[in-house]
N, C-alpha and C positions, 0 to 999 in steps of 0.2 A: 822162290821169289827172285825176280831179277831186277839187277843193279838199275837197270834201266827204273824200273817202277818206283824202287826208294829213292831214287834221284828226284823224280817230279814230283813226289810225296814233301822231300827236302825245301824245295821249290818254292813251295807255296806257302811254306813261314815264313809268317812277318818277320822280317831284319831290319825293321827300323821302328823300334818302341814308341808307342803313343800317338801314333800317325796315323791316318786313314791313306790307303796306295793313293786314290784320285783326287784326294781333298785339295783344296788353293789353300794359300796361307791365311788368309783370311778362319777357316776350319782347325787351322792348327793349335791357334788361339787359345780355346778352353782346354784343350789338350796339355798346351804348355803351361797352363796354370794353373792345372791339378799336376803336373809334374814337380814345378815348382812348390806348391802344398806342399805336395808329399816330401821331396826332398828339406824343407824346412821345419815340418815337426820329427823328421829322423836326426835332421844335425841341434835342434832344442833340445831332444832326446837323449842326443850323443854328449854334449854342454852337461846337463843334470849329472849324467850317468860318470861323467870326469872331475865334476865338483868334487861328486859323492868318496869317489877315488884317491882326489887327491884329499880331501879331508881327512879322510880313515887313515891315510900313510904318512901325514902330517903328526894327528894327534894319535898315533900310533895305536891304531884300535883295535887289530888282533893280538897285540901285545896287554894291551888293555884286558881283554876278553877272557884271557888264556889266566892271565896272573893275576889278574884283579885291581892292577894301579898302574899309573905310567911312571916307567923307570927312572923319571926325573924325580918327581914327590912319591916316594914309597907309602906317606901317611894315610893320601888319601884312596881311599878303597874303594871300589865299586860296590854296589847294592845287589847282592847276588841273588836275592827271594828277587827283588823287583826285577831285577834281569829275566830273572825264569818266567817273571811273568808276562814280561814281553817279549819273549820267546816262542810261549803260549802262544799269546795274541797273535803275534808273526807268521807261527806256522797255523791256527783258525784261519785267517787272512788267505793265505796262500793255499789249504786243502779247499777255501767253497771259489777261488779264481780256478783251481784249475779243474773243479767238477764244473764251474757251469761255461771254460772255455774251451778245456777236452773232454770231457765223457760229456755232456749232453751235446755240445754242437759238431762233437766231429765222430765220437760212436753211437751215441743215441740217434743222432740228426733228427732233432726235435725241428718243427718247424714253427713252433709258435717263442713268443719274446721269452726272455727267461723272466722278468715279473710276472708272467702267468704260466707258466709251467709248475716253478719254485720261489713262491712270491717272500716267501721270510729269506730267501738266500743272500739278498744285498743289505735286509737291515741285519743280520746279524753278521757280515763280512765287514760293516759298518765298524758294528761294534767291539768288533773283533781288533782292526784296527788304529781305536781310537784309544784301548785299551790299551795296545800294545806299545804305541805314541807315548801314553802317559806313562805309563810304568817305564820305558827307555829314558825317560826323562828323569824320573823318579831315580833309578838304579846309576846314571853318568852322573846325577847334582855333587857326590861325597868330591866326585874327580875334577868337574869342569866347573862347577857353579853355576851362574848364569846362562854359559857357555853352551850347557847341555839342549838347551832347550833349540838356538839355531843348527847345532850340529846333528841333532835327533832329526830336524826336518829339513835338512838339503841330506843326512845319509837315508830319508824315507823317501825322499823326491827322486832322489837317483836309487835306489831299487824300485820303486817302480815305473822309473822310466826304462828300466832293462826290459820288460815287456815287448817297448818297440821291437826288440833286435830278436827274441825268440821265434823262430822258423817253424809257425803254427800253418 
């Protein structure tokens, strides 16, 4: 192969993202405002994903996890059935996201929608879910009280806003 041929091969990639080479600005337009999209639900994403963060290292929730109480109130215990069972849920949840976003769409490459391929797969990732929601709420109440219930849902907002950032 000569250098000369990989050079004009080099060439002729685009080095300037989201542009058309001869377009006027006028054309840039929709360009830069699926740019801007996209860069706005990555930093909403990136928001969720830091809440979720900073909440867990706040109300110290792998120390939670591990010993069953925050080392401030030793009385109050965690729900350890109901934990498992939204652990369960959790990983339900998370086995039929990554059948129907790696094995069917990127080994299988199915070509039709996944409610008609595997049409029970999103109501029972539903439910799977919803389950997992509740019982998380159920198993933090002994520890946070009320508490449980917005902590469940900005730490379920930000796991699944980590989705944006995985390199599918």
């Amino acid at each position: 192969l000569d250098c000369r041929m990989l050079s004009k091969r080099y060439n002729k990639v685009e080095r300037k993202p989201l542009t058309e080479p001869d377009g006027d600005e006028d054309s840039d337009m929709p360009q830069t405002k699926a740019w801007l999209e996209f860069a706005w639900r990555k930093l909403n994403a990136l928001l969720w994903v830091l809440i979720a963060v900073a909440i867990a290292h706040i109300i110290e929730l792998p120390n939670v996890i591990v010993s069953g109480y925050v080392s401030s109130r030793p009385g109050r215990k965690l729900d350890r059935f109901a934990f498992n069972i939204g652990i369960a849920g959790f990983l339900g949840w998370i086995s039929i996201a990554v059948y129907l976003i790696v094995w069917l769409k990127y080994i299988q490459r199915i070509k039709v929608e996944w409610d008609e391929y595997s049409p029970r797969a999103i109501p029972i990732a539903t439910i799977c879910a919803v389950v997992s929601l509740i019982a998380f709420c159920i198993s933090f109440w002994p520890v946070w009280h009320v508490l449980s219930i917005p902590i469940v849902f900005f730490l379920f907002l930000g796991a699944l806003n980590t989705a944006h950032f995985v390199p599918v």
